[in-house]
Each structure stands twice: as C-alpha cells, then as structure tokens.
C-alpha positions as MATLAB code, in Angstrom:
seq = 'XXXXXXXXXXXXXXXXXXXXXXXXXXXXXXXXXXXXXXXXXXXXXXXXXXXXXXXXXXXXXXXXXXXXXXXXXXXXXXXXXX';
ca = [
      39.770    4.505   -9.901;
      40.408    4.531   -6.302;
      38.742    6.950   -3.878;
      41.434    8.659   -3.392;
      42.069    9.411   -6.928;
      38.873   10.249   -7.416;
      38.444   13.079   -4.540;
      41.694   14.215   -6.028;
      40.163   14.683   -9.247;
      37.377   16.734   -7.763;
      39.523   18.856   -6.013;
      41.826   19.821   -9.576;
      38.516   20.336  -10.844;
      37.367   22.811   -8.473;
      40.473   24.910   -9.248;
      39.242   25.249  -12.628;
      35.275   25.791  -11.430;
      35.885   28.077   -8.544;
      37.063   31.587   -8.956;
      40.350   32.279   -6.507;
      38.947   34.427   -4.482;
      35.920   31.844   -3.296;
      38.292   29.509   -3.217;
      40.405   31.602   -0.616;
      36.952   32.309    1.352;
      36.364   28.305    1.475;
      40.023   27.824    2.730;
      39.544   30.778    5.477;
      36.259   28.929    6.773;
      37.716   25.101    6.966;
      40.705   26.711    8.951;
      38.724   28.278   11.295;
      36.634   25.458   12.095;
      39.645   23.490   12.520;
      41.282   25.754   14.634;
      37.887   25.958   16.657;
      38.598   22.185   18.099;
      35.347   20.954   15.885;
      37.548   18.127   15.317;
      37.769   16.840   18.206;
      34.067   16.124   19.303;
      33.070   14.468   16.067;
      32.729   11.058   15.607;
      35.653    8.812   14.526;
      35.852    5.587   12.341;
      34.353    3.072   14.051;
      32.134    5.217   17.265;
      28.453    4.554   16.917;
      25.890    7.088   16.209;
      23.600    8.206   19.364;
      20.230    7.114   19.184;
      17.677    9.793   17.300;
      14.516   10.570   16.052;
      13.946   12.072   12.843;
      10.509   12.938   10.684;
      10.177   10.443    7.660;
       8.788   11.665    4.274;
       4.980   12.232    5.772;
       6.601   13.871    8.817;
       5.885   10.670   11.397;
       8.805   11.052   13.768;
      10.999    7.460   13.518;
      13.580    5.846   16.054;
      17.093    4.664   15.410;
      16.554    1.874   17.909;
      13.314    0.792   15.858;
      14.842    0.847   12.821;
      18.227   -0.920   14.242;
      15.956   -3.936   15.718;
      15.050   -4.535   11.718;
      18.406   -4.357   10.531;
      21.167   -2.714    9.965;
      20.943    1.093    8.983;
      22.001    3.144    6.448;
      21.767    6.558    6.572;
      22.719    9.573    3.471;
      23.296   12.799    4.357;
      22.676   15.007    1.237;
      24.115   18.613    1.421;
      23.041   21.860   -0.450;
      20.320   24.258   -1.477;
      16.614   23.218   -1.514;
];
C-alpha cells in the first residue's frame, strides 16, 4: 500500500471515529492557519533545518552541528498528550 493510500485510509477512518461536529472544529482550525500565511514560512522539501540545541533524555543540552559531524541525523517528532 502506497502512502498515499494509506493517509487516505486514515482519513475515511476518521469520518467514522470523529463525531461531525469535531470534525467541523478541526476543519475551522486548519483553515485558519492556512489563511494566516503559516504556509509560507515553513520549511519546504529539500531546505535544511537551522542549527539547535535540545535537552537529551537526562536533560544535557545537545547540538545539531555535534551530532551532524557523526553522521547524518534523524530526528521524530511525536505529537499528543503526555
């Protein structure tokens, strides 16, 4: 299964999941930030990431650049409630 077919599928199954009306709340806030130019200043296919430092798991503060001079990077981004 492609990607594509796959987001697809998540997005007929979220019709089922999600009542309408937090559905229609969901659609209201992607609209707005679209409409807020959000798009524009994010980065595209292909930009490169500006350096950072972020705290690893025992809260040491780590560099981009350090890390880069290993190897290449990978990087998750996990989204939700903790």
């Amino acid at each position: 299964m492609s990607l594509a077919e796959k987001l697809n599928e998540i997005r007929e199954g979220a019709k089922q999941r999600i009542p309408e009306e937090l559905r229609l709340i969901m659609a209201r806030g992607i609209n707005e930030l679209r409409e807020s130019g959000i798009l524009d200043s994010v980065l595209k296919k292909g930009d490169s990431l500006p350096p950072f430092r972020l705290p690893n798991q025992t809260g040491d503060l780590v560099s981009s650049r350090d890390l880069l001079r290993r190897g290449p990077l990978v990087m998750t981004f996990y989204r939700g409630v903790w």
